[in-house]
Backbone as CSV, one residue per row, in Angstrom:
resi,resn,N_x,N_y,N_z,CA_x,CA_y,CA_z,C_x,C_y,C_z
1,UNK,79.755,-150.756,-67.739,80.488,-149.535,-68.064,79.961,-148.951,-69.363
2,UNK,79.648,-149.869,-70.477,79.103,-149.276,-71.970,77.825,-148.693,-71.579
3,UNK,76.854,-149.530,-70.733,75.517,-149.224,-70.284,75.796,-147.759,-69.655
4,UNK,76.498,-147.555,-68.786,76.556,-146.072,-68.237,77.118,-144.911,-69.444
5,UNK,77.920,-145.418,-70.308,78.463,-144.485,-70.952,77.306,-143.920,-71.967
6,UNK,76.639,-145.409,-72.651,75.349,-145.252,-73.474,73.951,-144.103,-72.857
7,UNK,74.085,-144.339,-71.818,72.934,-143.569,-71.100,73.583,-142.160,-71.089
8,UNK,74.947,-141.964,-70.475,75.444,-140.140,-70.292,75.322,-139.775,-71.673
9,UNK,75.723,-140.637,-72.899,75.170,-139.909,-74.420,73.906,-139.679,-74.677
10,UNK,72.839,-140.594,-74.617,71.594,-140.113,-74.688,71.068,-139.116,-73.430
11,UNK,71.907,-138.948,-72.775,71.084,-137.940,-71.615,71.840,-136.525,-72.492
12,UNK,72.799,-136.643,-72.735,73.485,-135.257,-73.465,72.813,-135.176,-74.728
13,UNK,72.418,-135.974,-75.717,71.831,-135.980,-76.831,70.665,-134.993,-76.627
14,UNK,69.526,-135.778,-75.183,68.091,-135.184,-75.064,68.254,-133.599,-74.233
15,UNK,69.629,-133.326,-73.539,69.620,-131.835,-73.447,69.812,-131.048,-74.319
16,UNK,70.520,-131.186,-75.186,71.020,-130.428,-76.358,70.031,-129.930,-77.214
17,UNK,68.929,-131.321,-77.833,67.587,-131.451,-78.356,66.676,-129.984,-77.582
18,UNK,66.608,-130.214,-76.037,66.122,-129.700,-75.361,66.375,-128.048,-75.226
19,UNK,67.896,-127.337,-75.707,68.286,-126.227,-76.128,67.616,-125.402,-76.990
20,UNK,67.907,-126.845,-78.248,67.416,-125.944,-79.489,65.686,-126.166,-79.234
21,UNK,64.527,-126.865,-79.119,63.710,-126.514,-79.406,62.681,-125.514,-78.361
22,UNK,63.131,-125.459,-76.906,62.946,-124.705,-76.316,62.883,-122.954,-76.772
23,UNK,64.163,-122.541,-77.293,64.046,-120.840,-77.473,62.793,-121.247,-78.802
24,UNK,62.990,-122.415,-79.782,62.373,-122.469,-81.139,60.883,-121.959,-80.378
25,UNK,60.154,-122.780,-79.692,58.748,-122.961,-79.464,58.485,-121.511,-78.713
26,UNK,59.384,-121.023,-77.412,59.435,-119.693,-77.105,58.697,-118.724,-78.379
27,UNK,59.669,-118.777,-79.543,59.727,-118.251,-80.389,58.355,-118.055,-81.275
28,UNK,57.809,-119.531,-81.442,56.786,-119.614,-82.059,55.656,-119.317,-81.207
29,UNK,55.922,-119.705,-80.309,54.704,-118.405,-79.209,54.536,-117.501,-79.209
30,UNK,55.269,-116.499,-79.191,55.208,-115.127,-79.309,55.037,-114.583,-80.503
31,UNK,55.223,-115.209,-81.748,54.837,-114.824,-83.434,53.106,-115.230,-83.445
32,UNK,53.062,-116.492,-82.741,51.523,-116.465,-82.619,50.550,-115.706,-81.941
33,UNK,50.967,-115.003,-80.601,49.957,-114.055,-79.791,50.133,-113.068,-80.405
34,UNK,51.330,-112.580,-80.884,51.297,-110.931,-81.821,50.032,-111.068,-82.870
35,UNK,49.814,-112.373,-83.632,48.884,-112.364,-84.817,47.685,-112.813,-84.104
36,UNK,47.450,-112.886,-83.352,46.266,-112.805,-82.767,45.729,-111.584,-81.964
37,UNK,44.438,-111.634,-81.976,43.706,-110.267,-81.199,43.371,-111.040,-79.798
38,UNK,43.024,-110.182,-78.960,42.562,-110.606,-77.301,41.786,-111.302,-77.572
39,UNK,40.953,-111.255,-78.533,39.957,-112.440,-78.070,40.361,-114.021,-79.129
40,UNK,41.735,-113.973,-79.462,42.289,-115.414,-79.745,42.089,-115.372,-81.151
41,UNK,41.359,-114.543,-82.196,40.790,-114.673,-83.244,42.492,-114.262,-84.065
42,UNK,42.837,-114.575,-85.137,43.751,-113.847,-85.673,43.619,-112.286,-86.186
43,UNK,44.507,-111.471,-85.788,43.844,-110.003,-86.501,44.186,-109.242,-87.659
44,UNK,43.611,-108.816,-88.378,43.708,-108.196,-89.206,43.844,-106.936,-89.552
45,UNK,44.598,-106.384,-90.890,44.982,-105.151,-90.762,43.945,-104.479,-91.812
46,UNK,42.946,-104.085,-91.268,41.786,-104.222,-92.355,40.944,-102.532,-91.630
47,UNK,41.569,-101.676,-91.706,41.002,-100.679,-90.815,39.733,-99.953,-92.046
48,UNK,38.735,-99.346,-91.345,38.041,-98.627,-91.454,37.938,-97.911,-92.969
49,UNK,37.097,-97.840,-94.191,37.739,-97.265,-95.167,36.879,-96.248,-95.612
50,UNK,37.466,-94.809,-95.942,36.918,-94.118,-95.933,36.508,-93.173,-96.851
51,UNK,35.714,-93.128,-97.385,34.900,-92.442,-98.612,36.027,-91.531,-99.214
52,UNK,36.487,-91.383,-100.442,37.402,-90.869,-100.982,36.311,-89.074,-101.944
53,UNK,37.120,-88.491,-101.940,36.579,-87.186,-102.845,37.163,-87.549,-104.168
54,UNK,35.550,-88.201,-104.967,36.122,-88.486,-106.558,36.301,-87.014,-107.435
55,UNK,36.984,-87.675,-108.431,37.220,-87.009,-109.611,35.477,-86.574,-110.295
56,UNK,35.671,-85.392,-110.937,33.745,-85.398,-111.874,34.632,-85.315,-113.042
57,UNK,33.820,-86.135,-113.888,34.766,-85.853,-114.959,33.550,-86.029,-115.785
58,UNK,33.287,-84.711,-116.754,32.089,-84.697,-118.007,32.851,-83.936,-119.331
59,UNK,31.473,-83.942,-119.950,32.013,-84.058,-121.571,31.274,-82.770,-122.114
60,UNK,32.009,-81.893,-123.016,30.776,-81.458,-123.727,30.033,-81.545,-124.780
61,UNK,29.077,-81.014,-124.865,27.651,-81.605,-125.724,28.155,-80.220,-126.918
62,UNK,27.237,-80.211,-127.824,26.697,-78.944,-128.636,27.401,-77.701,-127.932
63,UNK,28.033,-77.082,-128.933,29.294,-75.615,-128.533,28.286,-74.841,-129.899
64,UNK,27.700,-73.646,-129.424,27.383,-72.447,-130.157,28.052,-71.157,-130.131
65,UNK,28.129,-70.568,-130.928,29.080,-69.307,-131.117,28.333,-67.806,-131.515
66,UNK,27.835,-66.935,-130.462,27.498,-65.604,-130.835,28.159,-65.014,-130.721
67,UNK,28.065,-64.146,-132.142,29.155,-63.542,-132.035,28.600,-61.840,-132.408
68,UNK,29.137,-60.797,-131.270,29.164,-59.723,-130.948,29.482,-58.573,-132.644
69,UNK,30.732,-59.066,-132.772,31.331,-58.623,-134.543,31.217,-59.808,-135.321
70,UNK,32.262,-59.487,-136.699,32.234,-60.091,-137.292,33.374,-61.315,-137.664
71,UNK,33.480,-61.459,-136.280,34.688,-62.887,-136.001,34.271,-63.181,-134.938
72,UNK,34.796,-64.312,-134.717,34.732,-65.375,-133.333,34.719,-67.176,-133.660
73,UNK,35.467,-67.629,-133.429,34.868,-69.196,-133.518,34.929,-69.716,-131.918
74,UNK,34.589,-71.118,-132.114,34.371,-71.978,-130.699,36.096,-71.903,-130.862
75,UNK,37.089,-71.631,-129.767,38.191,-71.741,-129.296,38.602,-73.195,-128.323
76,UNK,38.982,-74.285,-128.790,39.153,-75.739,-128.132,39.495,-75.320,-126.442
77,UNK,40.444,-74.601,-126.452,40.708,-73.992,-125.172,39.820,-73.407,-123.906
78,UNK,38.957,-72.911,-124.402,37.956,-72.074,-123.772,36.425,-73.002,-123.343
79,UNK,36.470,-73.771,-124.570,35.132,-74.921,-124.404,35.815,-76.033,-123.123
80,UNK,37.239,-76.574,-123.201,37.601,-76.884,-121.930,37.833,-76.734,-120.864
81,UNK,37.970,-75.267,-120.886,38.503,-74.551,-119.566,36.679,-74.169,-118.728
82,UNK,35.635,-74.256,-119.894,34.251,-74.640,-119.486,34.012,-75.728,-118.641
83,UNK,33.985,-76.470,-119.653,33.750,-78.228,-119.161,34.393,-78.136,-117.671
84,UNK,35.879,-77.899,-117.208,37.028,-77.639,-116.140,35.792,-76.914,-115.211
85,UNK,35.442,-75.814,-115.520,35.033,-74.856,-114.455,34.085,-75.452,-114.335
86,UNK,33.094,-75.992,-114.780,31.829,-76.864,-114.846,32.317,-78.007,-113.349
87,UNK,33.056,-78.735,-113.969,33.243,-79.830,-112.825,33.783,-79.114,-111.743
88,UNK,34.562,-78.431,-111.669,35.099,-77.760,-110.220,33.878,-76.992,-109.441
89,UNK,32.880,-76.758,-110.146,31.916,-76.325,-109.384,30.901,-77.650,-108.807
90,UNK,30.604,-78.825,-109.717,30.090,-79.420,-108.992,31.058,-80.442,-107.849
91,UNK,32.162,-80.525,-108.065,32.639,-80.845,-107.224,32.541,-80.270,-105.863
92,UNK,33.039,-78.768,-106.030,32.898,-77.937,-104.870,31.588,-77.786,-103.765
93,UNK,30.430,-77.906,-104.587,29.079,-77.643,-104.427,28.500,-78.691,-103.207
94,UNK,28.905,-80.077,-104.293,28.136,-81.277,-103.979,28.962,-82.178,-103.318
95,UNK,29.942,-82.498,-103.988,31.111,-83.642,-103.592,31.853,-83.572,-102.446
96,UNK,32.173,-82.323,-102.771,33.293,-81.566,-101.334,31.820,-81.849,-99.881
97,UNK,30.797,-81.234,-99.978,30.582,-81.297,-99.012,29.627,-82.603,-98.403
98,UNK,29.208,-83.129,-99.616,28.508,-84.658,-99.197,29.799,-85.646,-98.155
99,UNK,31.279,-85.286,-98.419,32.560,-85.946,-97.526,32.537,-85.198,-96.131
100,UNK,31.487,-84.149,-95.964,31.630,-83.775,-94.790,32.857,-82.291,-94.230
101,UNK,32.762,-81.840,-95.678,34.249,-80.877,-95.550,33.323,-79.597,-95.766
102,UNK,34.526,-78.949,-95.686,33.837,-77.336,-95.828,33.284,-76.690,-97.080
103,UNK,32.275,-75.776,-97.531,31.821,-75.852,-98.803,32.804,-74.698,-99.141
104,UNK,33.275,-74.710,-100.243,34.705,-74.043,-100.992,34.042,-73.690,-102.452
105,UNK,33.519,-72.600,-102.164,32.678,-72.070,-103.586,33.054,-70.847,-104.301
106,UNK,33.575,-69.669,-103.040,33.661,-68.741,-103.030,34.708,-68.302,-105.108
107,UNK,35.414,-68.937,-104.472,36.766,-68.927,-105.376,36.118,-68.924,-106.880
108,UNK,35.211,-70.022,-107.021,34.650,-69.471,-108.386,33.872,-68.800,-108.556
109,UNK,33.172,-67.801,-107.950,32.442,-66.927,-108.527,33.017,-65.733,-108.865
110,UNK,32.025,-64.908,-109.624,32.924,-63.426,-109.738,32.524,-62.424,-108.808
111,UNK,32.836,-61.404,-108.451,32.506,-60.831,-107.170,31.078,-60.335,-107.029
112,UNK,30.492,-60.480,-108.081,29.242,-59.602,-108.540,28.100,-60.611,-107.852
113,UNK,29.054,-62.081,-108.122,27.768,-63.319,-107.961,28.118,-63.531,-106.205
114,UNK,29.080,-63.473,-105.714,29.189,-64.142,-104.501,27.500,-63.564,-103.499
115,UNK,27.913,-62.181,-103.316,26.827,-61.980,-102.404,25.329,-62.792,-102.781
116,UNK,25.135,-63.129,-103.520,24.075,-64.458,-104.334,23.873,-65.567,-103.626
117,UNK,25.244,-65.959,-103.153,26.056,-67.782,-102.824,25.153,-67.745,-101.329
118,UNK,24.573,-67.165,-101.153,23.861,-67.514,-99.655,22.269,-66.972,-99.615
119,UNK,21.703,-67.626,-98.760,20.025,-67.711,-98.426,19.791,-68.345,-99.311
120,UNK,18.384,-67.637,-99.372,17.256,-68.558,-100.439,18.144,-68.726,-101.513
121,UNK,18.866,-67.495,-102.295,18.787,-67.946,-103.661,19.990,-68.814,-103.869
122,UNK,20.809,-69.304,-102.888,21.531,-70.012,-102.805,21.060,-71.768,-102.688
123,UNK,19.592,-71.810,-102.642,19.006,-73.152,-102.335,19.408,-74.205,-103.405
124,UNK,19.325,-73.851,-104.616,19.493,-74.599,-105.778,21.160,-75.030,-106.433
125,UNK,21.702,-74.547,-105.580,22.967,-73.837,-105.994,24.148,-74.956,-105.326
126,UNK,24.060,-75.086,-104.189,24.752,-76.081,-103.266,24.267,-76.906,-102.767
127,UNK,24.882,-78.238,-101.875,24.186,-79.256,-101.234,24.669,-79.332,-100.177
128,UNK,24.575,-78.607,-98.825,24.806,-78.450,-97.900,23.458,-79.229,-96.659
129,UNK,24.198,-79.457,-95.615,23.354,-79.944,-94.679,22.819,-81.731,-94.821
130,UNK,23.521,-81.847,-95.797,23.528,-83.416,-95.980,23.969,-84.713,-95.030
131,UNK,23.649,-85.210,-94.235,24.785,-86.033,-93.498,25.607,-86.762,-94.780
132,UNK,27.090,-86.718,-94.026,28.181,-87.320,-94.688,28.091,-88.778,-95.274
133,UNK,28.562,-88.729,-96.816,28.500,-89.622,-97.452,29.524,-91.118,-96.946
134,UNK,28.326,-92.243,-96.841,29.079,-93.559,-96.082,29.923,-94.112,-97.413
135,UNK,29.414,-93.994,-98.444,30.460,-94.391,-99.386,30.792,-93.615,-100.594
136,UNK,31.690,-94.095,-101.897,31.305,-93.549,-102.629,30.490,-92.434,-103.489
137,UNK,30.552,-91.306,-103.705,29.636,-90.090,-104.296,29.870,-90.449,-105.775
138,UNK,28.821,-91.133,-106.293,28.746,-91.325,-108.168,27.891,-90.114,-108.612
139,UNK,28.672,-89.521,-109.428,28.307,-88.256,-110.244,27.882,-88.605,-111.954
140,UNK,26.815,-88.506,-112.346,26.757,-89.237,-113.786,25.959,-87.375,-114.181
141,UNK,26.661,-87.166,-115.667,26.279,-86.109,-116.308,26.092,-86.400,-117.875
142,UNK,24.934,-85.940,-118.178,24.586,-85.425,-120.060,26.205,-85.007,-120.347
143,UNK,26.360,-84.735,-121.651,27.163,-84.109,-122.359,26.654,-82.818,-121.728
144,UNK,27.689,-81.553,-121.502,27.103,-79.901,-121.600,26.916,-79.314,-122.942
145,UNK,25.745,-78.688,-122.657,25.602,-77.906,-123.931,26.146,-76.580,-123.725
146,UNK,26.698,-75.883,-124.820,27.779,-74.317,-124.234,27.612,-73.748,-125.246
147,UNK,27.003,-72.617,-124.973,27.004,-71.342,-125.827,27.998,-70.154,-125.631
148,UNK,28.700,-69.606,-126.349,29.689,-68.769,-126.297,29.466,-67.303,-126.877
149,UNK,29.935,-66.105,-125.931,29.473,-65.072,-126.823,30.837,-64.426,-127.182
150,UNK,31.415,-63.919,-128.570,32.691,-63.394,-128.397,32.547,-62.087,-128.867
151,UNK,33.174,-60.655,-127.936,33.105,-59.468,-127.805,33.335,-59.084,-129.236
152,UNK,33.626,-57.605,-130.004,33.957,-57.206,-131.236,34.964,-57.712,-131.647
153,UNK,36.193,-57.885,-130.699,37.384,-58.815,-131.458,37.553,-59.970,-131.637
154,UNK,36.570,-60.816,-131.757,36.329,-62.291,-131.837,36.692,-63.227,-130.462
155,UNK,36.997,-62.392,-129.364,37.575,-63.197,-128.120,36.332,-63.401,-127.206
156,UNK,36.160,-64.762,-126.688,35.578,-65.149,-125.899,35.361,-64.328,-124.956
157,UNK,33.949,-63.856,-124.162,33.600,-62.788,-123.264,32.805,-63.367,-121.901
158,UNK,31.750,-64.181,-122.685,30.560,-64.705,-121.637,30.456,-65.933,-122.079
159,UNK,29.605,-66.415,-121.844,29.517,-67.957,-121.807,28.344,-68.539,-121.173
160,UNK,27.523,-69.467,-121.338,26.396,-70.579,-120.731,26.487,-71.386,-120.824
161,UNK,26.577,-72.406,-119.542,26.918,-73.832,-119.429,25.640,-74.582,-118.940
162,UNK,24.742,-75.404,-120.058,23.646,-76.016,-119.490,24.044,-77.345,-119.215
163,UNK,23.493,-77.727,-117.582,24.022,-78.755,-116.628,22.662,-79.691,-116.750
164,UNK,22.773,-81.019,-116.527,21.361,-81.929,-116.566,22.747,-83.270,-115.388
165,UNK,22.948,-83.275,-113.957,23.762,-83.535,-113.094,22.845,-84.189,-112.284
166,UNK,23.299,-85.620,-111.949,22.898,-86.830,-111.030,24.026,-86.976,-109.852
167,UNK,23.357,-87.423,-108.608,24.587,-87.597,-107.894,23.878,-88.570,-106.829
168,UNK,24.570,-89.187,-106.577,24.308,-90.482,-105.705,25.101,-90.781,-104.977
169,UNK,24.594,-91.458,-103.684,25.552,-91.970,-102.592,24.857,-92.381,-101.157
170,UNK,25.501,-93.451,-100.370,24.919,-93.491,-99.237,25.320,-92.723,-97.827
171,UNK,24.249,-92.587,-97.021,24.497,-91.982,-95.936,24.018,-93.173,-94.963
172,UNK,24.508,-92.709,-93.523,23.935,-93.483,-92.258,22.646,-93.178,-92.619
173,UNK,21.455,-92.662,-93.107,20.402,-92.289,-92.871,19.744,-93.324,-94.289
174,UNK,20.754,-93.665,-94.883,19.953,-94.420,-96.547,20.400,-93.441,-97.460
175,UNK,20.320,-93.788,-98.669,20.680,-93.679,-99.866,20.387,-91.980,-100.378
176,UNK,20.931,-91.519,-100.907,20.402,-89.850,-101.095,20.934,-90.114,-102.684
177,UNK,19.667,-88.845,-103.269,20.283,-88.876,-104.830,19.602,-87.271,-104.931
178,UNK,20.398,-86.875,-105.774,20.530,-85.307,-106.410,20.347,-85.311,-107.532
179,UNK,19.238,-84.805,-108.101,19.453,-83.983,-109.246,19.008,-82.925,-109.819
180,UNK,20.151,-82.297,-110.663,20.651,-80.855,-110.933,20.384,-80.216,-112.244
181,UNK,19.110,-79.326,-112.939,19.557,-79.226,-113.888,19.093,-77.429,-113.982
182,UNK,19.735,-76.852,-115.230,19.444,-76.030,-115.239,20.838,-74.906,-116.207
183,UNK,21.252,-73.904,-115.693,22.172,-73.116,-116.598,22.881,-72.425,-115.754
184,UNK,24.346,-72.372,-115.786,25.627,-71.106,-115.195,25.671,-70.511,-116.312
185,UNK,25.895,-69.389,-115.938,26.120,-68.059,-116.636,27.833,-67.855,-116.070
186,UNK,28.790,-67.954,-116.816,30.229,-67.457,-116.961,30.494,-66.642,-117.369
187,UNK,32.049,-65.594,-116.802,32.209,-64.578,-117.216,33.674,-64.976,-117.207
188,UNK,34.524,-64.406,-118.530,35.979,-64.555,-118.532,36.591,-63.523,-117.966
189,UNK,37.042,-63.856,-116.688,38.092,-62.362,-116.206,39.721,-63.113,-115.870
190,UNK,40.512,-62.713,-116.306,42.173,-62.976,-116.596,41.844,-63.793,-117.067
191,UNK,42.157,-65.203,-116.926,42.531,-66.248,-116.963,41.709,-68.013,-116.465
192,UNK,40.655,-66.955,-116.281,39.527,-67.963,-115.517,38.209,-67.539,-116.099
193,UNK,37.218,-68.699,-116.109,36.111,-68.485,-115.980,35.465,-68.776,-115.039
194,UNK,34.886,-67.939,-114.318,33.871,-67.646,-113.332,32.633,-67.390,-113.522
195,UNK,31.949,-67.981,-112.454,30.330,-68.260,-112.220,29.753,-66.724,-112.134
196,UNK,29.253,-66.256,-113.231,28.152,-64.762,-113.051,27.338,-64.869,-112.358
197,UNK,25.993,-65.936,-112.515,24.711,-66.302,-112.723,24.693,-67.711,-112.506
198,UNK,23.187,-68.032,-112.222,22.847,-69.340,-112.174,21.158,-69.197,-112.243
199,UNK,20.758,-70.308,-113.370,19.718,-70.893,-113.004,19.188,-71.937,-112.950
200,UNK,18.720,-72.562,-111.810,18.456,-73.867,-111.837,17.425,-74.413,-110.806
201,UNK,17.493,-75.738,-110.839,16.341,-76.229,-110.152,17.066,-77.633,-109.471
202,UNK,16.799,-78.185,-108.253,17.547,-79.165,-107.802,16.312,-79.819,-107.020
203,UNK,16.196,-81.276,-107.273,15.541,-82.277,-106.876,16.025,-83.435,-105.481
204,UNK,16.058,-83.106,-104.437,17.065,-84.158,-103.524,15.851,-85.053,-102.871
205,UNK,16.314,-86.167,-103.112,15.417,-87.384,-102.659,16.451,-88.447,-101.421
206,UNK,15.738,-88.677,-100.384,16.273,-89.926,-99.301,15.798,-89.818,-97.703
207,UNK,15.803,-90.368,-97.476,15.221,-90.424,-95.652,15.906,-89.451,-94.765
208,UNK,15.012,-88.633,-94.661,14.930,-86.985,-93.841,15.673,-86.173,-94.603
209,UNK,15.529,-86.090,-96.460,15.598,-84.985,-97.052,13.688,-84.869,-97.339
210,UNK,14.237,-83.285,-97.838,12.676,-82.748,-98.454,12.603,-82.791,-99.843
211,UNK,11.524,-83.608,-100.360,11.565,-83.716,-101.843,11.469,-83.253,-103.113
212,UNK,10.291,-81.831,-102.224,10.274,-80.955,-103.128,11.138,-80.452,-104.094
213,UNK,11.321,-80.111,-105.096,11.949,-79.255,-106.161,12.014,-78.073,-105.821
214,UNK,13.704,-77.407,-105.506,13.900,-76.233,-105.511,14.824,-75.658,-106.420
215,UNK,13.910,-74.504,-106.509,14.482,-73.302,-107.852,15.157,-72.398,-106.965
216,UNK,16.518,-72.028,-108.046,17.104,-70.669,-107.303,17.609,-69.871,-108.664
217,UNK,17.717,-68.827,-108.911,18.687,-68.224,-109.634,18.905,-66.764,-109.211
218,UNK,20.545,-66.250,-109.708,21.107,-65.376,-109.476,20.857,-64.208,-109.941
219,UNK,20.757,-62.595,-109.333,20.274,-61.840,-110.312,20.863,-61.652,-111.599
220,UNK,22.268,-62.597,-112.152,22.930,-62.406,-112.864,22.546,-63.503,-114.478
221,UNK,21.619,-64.420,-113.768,21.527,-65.619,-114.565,20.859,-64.955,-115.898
222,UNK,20.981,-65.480,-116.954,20.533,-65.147,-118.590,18.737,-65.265,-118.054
């Protein structure tokens, strides 16, 4: 009679056992195929990463002051809002479109220069037709050198921003490097300075660019 009773407890003991680790292992099955990929490997959340549009960030060099009358100094304001328009153009030029985006130039020029922004004399000017940058776009620049001209009332009028601009990065095709040097010609209208002129010369080196050195400038450039 103990022998039978001993056995109906261990038979109830090993179902009970049998409750709980059943849904458990269920359980741990299905946490394990979710973290795995079809082919059994565990997977990862590691997607694709994709070239970001950096910051240009430069400095300026040597600030000169012509002056029209008999006032004018270098204005802290105006030498930055240089440097500013400086990088927004090479950003726009080079950066924007080495990511494969649309070239967005228009906006800084002044209306005089746009009709300029295309054909030949536009060669030196932008970097278009590039295949899209596989990583990173490193932009390394000189200090700018900036000459300032201020009208009879000592206020900032025109302006020259000399550029000496590197740019690097890879493509599916290999490694491409740019470089940029030469002079914008600025003009202050409201509240902005805008691109008059340009003169310059641009060097692009990498597998199925052309190496030659091309010159362009604007009929506006100094």
């Amino acid at each position: 009679m103990q022998s039978n009773l001993r056995a109906s407890v261990q038979g109830q003991r090993h179902l009970n056992l049998s409750r709980v680790l059943i849904p458990t292992t269920l359980f741990l099955c299905t946490a394990l195929i979710a973290a795995c990929g079809s082919d059994g490997k565990a997977a990862t959340n590691n997607p694709e990463k994709t070239p970001q549009a950096e910051k240009v960030q430069f400095a300026a060099g040597d600030v000169k002051v012509v002056r029209t009358g008999n006032t004018g100094e270098a204005n802290l304001s105006d030498v930055d809002a240089l440097v500013a328009a400086t990088q927004n153009y090479v950003r726009q030029a080079s950066v924007i479109p080495m990511h494969g985006k649309s070239l967005k130039i228009s906006d800084l020029l002044t209306s005089a220069a746009k009709p300029n922004a295309v054909g030949e004399a536009s060669d030196a000017l932008t970097d278009v037709g590039i295949s899209p940058a596989t990583e990173s776009v490193e932009v390394t620049s000189a200090p700018l050198p900036i000459t300032i001209l201020t009208d009879n009332t000592g206020v900032a009028a025109l302006a020259t921003v000399s550029i000496d601009v590197t740019i690097s990065t890879k493509t599916k095709t290999g490694a491409v490097t740019i470089h940029r040097v030469g002079e914008l010609a600025f003009v202050h209208e409201g509240d902005a300075w805008l691109i008059d002129g340009w003169r310059l010369t641009v060097n692009r080196d990498g597998k199925g660019i052309a190496s030659a050195p091309k010159t362009s400038s604007s009929t506006k450039a100094p």
